[in-house]
C-alpha positions as CSV (number, residue, x, y, z in Angstrom):
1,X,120.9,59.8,133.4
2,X,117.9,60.8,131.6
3,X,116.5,60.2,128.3
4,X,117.2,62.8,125.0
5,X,114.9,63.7,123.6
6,X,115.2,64.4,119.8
7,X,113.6,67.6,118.6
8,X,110.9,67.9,115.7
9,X,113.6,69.9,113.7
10,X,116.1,66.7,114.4
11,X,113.1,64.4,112.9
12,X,112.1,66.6,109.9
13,X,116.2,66.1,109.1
14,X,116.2,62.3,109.8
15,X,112.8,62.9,107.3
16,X,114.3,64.8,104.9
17,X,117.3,62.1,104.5
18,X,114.8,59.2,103.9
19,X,113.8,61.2,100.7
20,X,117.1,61.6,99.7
21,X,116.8,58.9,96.9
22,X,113.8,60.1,95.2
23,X,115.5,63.7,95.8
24,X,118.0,62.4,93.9
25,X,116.2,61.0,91.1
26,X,114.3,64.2,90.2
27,X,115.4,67.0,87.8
28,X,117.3,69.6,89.0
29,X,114.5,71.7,88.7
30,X,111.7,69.5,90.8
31,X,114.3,69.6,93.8
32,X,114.1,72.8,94.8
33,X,110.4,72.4,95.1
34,X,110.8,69.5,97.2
35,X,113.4,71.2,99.5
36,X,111.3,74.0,99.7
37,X,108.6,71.3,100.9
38,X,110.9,70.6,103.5
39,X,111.4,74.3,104.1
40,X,107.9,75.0,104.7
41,X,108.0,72.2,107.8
42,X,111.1,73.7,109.1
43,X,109.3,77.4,109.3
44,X,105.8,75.7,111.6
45,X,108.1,73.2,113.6
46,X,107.4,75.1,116.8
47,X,103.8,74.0,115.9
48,X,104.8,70.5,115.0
49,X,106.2,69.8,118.2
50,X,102.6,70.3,120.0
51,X,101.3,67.3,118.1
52,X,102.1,64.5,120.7
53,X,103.1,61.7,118.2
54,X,103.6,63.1,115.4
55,X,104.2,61.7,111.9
56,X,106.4,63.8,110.8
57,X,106.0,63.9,107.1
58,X,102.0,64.6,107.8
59,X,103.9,68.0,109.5
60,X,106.0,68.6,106.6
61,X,103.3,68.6,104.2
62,X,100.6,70.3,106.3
63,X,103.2,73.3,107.1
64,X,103.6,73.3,103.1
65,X,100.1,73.6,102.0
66,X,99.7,76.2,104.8
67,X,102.2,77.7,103.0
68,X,100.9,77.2,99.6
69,X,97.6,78.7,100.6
70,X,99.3,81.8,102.1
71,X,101.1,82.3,98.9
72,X,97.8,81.5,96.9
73,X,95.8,84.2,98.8
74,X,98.9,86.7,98.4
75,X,98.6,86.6,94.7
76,X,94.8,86.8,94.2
77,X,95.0,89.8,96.3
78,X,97.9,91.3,94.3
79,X,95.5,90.2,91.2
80,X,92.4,91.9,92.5
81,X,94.7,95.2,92.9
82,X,96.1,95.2,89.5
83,X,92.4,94.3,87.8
84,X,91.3,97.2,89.6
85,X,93.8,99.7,88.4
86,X,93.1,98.1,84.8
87,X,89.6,98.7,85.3
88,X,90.0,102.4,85.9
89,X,92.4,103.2,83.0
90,X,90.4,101.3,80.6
91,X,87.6,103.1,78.5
């Protein structure tokens, strides 16, 4: 018989469930943004699975600030749109 192999998605869970204390010791509020965390590593684990030994929370966190700066870019360019507009409406 041969070996299983457990996916990245199986590790990010196994991950996730080591943090389940300090999850638990948050505010309600803070958790979401630490499951989103999570989240984030979830949505690039096709990309985590090319790293050959990966350290899984290294993933999780990467695939988060990828996310964060994808987010951050989204709103300066929403920004830049809406100073514009005020710049033509103002006197």
């Amino acid at each position: 018989m041969g070996r299983t192999v457990r996916t990245f998605r199986d590790a990010i869970r196994i991950e996730e469930a080591r943090w389940k204390d300090y999850r638990r010791t948050m505010r309600p509020s803070q958790r979401e943004f630490l499951d989103r965390v999570f989240d984030h590593g979830r949505s690039l684990a096709d990309a985590g699975t090319m790293i050959v030994t990966p350290r899984v929370m290294e993933v999780v966190l990467l695939s988060s600030m990828v996310e964060m700066i994808r987010e951050l870019d989204e709103i300066k360019e929403r920004l830049g749109v809406l100073e514009t507009r005020l710049e033509e409406i103002s006197p």
